[in-house]
N, C-alpha and C positions, 0 to 999 in steps of 0.2 A: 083249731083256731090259731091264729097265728098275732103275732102283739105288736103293732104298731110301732115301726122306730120312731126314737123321740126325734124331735124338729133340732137341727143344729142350732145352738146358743152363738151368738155373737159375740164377737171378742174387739174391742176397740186398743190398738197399739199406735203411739206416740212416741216418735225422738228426729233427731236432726238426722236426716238422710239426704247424702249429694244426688243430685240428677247427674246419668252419665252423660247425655250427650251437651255440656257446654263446652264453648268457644275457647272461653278465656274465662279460668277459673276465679282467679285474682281481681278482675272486676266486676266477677259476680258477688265474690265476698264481700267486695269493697261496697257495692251498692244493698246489700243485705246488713251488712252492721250502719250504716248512714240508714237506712228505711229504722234500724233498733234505735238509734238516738230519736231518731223524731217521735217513734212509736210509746216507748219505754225511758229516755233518757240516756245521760251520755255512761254510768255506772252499771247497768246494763249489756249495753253495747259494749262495753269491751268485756265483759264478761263471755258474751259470744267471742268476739276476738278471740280471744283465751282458747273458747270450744272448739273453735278451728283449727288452730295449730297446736292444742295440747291432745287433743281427747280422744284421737281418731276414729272419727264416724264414720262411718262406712256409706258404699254407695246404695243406691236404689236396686241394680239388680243381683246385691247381695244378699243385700233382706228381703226381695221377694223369694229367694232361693231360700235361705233359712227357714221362714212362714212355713212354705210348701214343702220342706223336708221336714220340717215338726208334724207336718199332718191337717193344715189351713188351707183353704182355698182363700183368694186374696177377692173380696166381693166390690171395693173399692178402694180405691189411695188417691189423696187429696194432699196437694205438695201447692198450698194457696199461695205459701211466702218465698220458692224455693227452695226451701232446705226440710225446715219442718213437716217431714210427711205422717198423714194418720191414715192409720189403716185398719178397714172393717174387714173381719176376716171372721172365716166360718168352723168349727172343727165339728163333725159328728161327735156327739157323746156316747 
């Protein structure tokens, strides 16, 4: 008799990820921190500022590479605002 592999558990990952294919970066940010002031306020929004040019986040098809060398299949990614992407992701246990 042989024992059932368990069901992969879901893993939900969250941080600010660049889409690679834009135009012009600078007025994607430009209109990403203005969407944070309306959203959140203006102490906020440049807090993002900040994240942008301080914190170097990497792009979208860094961290799909990453996931998937750690051993994740990427089940979804959801990038609503631009930047902030979440990602369902599966690892066999």
């Amino acid at each position: 008799m042989t024992t059932p592999k368990p069901k992969p558990k879901p893993n939900w990952f969250n941080d600010v990820v660049f889409p690679a294919m834009v135009d012009d970066y600078a007025a994607q940010f430009d209109r990403w921190v203005a969407s944070m002031t309306g959203k959140v306020g203006a102490e906020f929004a440049a807090e993002v500022e900040a994240h942008i040019g301080d914190e170097y986040s990497t792009f979208d098809w860094v961290m799909a590479g990453m996931l998937e060398r750690a051993g994740f299949s990427i089940d979804q990614a959801d990038s609503g605002d631009g930047f902030g992407t979440t990602y369902l992701c599966t690892r066999s246990v």
